[in-house]
C-alpha positions as YAML, in Angstrom:
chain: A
units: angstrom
residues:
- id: 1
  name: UNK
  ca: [22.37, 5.98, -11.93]
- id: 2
  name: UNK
  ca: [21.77, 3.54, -14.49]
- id: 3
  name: UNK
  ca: [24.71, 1.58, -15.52]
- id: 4
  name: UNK
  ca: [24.25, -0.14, -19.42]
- id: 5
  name: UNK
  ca: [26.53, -2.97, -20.75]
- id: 6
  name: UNK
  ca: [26.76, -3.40, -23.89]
- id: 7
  name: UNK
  ca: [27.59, -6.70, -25.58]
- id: 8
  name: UNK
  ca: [27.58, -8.84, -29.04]
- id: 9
  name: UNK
  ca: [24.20, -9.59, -30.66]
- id: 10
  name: UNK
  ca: [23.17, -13.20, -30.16]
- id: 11
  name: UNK
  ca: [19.66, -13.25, -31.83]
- id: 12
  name: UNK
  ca: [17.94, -13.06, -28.51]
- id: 13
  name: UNK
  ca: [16.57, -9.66, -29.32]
- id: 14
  name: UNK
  ca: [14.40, -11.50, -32.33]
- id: 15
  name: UNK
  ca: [13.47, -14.49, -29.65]
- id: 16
  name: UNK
  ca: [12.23, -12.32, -27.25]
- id: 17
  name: UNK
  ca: [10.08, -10.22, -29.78]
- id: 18
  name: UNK
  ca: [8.37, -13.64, -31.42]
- id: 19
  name: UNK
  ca: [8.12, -14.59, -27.99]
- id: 20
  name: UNK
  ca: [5.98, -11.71, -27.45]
- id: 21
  name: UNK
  ca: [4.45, -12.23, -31.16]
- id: 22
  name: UNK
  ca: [3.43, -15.15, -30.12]
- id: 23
  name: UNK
  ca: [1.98, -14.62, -26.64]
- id: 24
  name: UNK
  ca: [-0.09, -11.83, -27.99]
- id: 25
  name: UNK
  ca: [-1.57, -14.10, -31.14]
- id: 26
  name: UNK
  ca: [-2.97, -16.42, -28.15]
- id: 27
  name: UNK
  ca: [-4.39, -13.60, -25.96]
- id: 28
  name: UNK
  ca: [-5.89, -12.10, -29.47]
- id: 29
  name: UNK
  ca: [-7.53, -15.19, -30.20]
- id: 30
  name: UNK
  ca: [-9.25, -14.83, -27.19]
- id: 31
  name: UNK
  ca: [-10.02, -11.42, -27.47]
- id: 32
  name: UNK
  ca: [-11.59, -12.51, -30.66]
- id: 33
  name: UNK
  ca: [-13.84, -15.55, -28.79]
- id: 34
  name: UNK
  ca: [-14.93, -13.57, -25.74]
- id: 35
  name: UNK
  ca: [-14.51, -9.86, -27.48]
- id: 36
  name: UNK
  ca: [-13.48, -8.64, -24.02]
- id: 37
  name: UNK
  ca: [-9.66, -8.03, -22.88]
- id: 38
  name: UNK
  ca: [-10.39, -9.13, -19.34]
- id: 39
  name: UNK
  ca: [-12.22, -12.31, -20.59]
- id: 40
  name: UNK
  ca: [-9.30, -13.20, -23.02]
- id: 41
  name: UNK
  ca: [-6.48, -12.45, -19.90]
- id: 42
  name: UNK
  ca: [-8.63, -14.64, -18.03]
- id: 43
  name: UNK
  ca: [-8.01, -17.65, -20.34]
- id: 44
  name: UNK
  ca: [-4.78, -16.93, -20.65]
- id: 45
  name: UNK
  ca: [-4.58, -17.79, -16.70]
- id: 46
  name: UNK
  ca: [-6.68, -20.65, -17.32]
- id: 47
  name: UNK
  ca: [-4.15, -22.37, -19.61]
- id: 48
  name: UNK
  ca: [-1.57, -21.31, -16.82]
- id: 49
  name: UNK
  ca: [-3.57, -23.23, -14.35]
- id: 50
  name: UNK
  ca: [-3.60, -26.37, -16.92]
- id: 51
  name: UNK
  ca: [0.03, -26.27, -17.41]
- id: 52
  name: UNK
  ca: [0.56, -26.23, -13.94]
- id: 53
  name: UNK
  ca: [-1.87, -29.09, -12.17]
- id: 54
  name: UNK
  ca: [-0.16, -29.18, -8.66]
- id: 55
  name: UNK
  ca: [-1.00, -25.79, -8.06]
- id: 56
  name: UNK
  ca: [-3.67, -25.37, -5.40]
- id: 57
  name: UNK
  ca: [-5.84, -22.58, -5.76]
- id: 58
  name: UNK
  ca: [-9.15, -21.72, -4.36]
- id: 59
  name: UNK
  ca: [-11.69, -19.60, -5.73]
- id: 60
  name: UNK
  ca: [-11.17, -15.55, -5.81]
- id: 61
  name: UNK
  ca: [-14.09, -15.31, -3.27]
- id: 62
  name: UNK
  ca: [-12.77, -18.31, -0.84]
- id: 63
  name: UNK
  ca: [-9.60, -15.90, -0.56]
- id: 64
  name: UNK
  ca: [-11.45, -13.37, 0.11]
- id: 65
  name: UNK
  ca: [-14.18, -14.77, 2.46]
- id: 66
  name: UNK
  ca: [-10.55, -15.80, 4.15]
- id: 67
  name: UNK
  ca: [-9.28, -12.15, 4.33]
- id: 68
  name: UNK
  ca: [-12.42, -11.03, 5.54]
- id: 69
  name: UNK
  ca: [-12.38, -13.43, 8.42]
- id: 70
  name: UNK
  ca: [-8.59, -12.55, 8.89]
- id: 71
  name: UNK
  ca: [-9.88, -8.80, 9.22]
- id: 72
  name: UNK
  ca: [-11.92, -10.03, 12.18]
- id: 73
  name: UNK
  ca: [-9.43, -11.44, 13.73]
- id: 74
  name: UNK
  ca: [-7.29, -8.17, 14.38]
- id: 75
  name: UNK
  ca: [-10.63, -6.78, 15.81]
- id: 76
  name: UNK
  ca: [-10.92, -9.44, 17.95]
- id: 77
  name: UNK
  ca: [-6.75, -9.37, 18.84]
- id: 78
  name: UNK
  ca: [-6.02, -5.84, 19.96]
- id: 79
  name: UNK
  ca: [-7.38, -2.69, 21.24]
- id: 80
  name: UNK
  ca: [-6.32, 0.64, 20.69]
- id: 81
  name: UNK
  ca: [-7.54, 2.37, 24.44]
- id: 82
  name: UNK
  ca: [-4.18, 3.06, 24.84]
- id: 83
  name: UNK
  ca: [-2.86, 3.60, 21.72]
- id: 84
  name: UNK
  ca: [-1.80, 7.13, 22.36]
- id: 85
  name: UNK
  ca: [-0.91, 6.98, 26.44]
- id: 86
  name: UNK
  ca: [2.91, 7.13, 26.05]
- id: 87
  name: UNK
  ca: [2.97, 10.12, 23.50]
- id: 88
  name: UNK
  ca: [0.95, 11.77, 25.69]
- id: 89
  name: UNK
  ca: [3.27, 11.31, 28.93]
- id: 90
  name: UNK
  ca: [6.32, 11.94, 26.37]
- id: 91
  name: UNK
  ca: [4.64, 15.23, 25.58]
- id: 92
  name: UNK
  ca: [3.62, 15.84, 29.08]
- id: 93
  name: UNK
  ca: [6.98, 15.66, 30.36]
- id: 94
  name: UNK
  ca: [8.73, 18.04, 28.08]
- id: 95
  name: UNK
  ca: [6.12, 20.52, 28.57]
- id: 96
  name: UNK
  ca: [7.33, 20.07, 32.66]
- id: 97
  name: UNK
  ca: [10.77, 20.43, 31.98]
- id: 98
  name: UNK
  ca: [10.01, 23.64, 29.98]
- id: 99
  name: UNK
  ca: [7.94, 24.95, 32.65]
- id: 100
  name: UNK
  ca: [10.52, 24.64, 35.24]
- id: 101
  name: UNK
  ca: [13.27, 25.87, 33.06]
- id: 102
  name: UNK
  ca: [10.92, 29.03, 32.73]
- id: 103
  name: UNK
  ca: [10.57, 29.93, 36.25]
- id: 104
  name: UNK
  ca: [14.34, 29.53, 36.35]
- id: 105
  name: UNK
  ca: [15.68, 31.89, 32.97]
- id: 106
  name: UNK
  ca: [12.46, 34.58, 33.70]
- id: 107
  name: UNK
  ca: [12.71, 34.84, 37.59]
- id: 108
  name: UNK
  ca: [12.92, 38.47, 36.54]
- id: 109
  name: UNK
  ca: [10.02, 38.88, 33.82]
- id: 110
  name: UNK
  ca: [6.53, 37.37, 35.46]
- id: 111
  name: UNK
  ca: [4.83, 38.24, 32.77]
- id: 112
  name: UNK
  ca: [6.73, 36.22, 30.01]
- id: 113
  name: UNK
  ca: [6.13, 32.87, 32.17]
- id: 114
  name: UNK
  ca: [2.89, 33.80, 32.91]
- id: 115
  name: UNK
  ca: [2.21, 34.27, 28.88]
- id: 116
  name: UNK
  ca: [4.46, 31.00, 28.05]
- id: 117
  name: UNK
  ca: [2.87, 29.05, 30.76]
- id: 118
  name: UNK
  ca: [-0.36, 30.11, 29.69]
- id: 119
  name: UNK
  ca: [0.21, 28.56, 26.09]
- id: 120
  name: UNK
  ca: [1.42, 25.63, 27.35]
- id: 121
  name: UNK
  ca: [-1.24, 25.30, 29.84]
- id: 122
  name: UNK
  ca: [-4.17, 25.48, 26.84]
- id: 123
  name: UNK
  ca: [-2.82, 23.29, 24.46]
- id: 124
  name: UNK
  ca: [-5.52, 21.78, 21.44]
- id: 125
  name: UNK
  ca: [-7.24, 18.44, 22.67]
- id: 126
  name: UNK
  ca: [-6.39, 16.38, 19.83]
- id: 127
  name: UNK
  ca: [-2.64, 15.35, 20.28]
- id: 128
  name: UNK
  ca: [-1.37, 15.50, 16.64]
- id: 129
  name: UNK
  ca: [-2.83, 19.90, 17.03]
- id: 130
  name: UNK
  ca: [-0.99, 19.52, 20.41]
- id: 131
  name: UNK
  ca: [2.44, 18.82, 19.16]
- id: 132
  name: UNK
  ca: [1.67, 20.82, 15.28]
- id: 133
  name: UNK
  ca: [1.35, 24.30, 17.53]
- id: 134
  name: UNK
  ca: [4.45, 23.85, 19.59]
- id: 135
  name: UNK
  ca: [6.72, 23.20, 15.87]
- id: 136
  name: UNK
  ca: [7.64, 26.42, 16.35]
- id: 137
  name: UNK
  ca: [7.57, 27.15, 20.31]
- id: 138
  name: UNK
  ca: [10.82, 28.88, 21.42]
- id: 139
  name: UNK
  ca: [12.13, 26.30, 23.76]
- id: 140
  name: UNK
  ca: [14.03, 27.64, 26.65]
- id: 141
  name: UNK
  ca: [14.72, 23.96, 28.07]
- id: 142
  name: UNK
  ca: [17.47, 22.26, 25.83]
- id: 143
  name: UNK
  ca: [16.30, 18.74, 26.65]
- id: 144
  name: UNK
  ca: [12.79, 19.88, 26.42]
- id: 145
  name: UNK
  ca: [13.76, 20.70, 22.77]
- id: 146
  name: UNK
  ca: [15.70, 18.27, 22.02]
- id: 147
  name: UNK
  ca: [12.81, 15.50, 22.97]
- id: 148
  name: UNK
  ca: [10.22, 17.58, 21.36]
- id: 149
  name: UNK
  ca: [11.93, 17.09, 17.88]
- id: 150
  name: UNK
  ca: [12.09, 13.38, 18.27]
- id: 151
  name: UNK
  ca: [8.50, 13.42, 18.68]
- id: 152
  name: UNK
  ca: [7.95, 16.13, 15.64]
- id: 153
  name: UNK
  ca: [9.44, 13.35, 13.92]
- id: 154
  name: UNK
  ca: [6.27, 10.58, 15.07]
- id: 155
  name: UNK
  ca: [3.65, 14.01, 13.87]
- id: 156
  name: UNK
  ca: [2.47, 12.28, 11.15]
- id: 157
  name: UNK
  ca: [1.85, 8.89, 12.34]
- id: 158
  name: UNK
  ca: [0.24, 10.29, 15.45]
- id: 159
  name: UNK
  ca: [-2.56, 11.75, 12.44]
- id: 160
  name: UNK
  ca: [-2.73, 8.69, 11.14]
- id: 161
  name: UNK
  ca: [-3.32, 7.15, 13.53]
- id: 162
  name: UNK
  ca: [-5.28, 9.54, 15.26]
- id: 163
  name: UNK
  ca: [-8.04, 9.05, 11.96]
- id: 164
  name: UNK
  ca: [-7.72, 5.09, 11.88]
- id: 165
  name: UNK
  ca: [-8.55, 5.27, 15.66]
- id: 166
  name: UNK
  ca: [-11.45, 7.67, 14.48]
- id: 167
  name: UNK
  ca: [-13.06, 4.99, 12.22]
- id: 168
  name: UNK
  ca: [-12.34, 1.72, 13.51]
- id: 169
  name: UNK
  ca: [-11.56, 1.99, 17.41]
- id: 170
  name: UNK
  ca: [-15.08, 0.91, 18.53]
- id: 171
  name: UNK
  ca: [-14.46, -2.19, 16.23]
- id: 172
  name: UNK
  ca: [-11.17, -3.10, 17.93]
- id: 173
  name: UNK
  ca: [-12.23, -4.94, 21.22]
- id: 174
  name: UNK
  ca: [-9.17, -7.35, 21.77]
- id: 175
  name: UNK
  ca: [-7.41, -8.01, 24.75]
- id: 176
  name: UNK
  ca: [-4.41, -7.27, 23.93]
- id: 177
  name: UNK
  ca: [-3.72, -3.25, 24.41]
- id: 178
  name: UNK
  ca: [-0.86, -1.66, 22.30]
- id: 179
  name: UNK
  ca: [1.18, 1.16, 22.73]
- id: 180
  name: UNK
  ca: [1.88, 3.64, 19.98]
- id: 181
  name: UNK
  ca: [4.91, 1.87, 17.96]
- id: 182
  name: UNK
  ca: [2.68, -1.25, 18.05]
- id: 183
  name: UNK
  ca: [-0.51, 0.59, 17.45]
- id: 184
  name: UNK
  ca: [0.93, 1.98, 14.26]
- id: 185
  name: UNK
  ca: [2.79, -1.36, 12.89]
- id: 186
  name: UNK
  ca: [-0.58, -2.97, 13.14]
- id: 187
  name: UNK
  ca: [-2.15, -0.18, 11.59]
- id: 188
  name: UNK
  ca: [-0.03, -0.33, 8.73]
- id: 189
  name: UNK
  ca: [-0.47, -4.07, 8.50]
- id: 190
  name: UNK
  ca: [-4.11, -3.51, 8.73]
- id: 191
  name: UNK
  ca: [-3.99, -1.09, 5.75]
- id: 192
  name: UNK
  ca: [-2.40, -3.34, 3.67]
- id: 193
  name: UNK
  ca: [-4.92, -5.96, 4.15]
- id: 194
  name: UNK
  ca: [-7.41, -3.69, 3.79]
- id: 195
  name: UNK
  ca: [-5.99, -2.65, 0.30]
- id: 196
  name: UNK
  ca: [-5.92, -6.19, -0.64]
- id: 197
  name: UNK
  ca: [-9.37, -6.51, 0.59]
- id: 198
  name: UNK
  ca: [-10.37, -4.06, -2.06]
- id: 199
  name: UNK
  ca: [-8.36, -4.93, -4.81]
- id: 200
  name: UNK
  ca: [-10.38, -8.55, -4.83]
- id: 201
  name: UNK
  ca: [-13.58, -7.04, -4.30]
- id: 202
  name: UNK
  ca: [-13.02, -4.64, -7.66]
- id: 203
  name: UNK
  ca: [-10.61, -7.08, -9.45]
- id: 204
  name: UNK
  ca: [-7.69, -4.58, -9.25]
- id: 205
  name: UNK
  ca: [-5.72, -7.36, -10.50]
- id: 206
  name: UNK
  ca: [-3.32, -6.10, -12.51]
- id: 207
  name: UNK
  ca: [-1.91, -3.62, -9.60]
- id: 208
  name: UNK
  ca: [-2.74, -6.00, -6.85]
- id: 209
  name: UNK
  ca: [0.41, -6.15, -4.30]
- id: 210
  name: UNK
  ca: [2.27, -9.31, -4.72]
- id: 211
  name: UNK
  ca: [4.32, -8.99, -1.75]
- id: 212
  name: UNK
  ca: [0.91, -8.31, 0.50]
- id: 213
  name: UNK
  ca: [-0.89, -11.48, -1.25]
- id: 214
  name: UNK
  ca: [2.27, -13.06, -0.02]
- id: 215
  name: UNK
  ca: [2.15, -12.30, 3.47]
- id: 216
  name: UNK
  ca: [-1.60, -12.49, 4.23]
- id: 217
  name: UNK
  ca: [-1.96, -15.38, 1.90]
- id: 218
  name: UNK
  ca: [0.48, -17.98, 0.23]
- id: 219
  name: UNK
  ca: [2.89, -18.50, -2.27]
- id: 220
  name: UNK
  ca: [0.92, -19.93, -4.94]
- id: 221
  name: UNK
  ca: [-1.33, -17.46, -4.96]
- id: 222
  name: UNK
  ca: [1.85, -14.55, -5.08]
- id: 223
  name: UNK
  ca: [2.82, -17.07, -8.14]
- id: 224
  name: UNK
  ca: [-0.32, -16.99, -10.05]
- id: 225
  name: UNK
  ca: [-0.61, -13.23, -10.15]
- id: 226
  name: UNK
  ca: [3.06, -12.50, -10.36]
- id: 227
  name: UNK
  ca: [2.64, -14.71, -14.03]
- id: 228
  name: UNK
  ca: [-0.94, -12.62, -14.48]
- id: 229
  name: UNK
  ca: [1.26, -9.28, -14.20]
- id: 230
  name: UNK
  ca: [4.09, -10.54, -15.95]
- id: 231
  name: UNK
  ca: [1.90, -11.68, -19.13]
- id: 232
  name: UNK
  ca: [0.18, -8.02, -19.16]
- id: 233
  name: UNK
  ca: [3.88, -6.47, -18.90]
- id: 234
  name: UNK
  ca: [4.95, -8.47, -21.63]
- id: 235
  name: UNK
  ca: [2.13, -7.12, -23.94]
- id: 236
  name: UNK
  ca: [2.60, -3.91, -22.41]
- id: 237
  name: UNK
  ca: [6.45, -3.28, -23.62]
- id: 238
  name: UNK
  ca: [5.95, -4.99, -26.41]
- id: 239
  name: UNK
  ca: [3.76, -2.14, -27.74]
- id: 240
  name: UNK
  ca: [0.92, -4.18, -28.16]
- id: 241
  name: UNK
  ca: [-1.42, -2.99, -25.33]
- id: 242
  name: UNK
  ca: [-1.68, 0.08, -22.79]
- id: 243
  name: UNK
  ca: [-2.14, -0.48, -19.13]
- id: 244
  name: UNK
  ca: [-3.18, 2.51, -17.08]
- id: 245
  name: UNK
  ca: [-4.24, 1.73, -13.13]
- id: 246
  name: UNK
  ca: [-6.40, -1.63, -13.74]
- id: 247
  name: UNK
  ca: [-7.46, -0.51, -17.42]
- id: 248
  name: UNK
  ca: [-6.43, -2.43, -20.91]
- id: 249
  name: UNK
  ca: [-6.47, -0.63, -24.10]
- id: 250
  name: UNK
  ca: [-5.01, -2.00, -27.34]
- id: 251
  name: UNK
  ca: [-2.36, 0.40, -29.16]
- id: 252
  name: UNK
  ca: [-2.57, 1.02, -33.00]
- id: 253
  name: UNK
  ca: [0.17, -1.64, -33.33]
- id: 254
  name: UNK
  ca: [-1.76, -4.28, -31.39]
- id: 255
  name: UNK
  ca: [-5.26, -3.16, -33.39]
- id: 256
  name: UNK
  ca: [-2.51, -3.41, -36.57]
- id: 257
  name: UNK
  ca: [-1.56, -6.84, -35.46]
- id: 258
  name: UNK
  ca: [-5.21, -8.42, -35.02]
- id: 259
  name: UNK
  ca: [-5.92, -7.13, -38.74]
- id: 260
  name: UNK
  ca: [-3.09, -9.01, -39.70]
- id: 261
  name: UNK
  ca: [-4.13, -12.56, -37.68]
- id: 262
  name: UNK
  ca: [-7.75, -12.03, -39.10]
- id: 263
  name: UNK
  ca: [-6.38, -11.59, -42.90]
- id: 264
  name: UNK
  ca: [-3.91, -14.62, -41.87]
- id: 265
  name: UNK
  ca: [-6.60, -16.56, -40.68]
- id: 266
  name: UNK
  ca: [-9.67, -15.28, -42.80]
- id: 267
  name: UNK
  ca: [-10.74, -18.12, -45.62]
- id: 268
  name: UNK
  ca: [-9.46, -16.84, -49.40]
- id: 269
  name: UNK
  ca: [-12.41, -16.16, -51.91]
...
């Protein structure tokens, strides 16, 4: 629940909103220049850059040469040959426990173990359709059950990372094997980088993670595009510009706004 406080006007309201004004009449002078939004964002960062000398950046294709190479390095790092070895005792073991639970509570009814024992016997292959077609097995052995629902609860990871071992295992030729829990935290890590991976390629930069350009990269990189994001939310609620995904539009008040600059600015007869 949102909780608002109210308190006395101080005139920041009107600061924050020439504030805006003026941010905008910079990044519409640029617009003007370069006639492209990207182009005029762009110099905005530039100025950034100048106002802040110390800051050590490389180029956007040095980082990502760099995440590129750090993509190798998980290849090279782990393998995945195991990935899936202790779901597959875990499962293994229930399914044991059930059987011999069966031949206890049906000593009387052969053919009900014989068709439970047959089901469990022919499980699917592929361990994720292993576990999805026993969700709704009638477990006679309580502990059987009750370990089967802890790993119901891993189902979806197992998918996932049933397909990531799908498309990358042959690429993964480390020497250092993980187990599930591992397998999947890497995974997820791997993702990530992946994503960021992507977003430089296409210049997704205005939904670019921060946090992941913090962890795979540095902090003055997470600075520069936390103040590139910040300058295009700043246009955004201030009604000047629209921001959907990585796309810029202008609004009718931003349009409404350049019009006024360019009568401002435009040389009287």
């Amino acid at each position: 629940m949102k909780i608002y406080h109210y308190s006395e006007w101080d005139g920041t309201e009107s600061k924050l909103k020439l504030e805006e004004e003026k941010l905008f009449d910079e990044f519409s002078e640029y617009l003007l220049q370069e006639g492209n939004m990207y182009a005029a964002l762009q110099w905005l960062m530039m100025q950034y850059l100048s106002s802040n000398p110390n800051m050590n950046l490389m180029t956007l294709d040095q980082y990502l040469d760099y995440l590129e190479s750090l993509k190798e390095e998980y290849f090279k790092t782990f393998n995945l040959d195991y990935a899936f070895d202790d779901i597959k005792k875990k499962l293994k073991e229930i399914i044991n426990k059930e059987v011999s639970t069966l031949d206890k509570k049906f000593s009387d009814n052969k053919k009900e173990i014989a068709e439970r024992k047959f089901l469990l016997d022919n499980l699917p292959k592929k361990l994720s359709k292993a576990i999805e077609s026993l969700r709704f097995y009638d477990f006679q052995d309580k502990n059987a059950k009750k370990e089967f629902e802890k790993l119901l609860r891993d189902l979806e990871k197992v998918r996932q990372l049933e397909e990531f071992f799908d498309k990358y295992n042959k690429k993964f030729h480390g020497e250092t094997p993980l187990q599930f829990q591992d397998a999947v935290e890497m995974m997820e890590e791997f993702k990530r980088l992946d994503n960021l991976i992507k977003d430089f390629k296409e210049g997704n930069f205005i939904t670019i993670n921060l946090e992941d350009l913090k962890f795979f990269l540095n902090e003055e990189i997470f600075q520069f595009f936390e103040h590139l994001q910040g300058v295009i939310d700043k246009l955004k609620n201030s009604g000047f510009i629209e921001v959907s995904g990585n796309k810029m539009s202008l609004t009718p008040k931003g349009i409404k706004r350049i019009e006024t600059l360019l009568t401002l600015t435009s040389p009287k007869p």
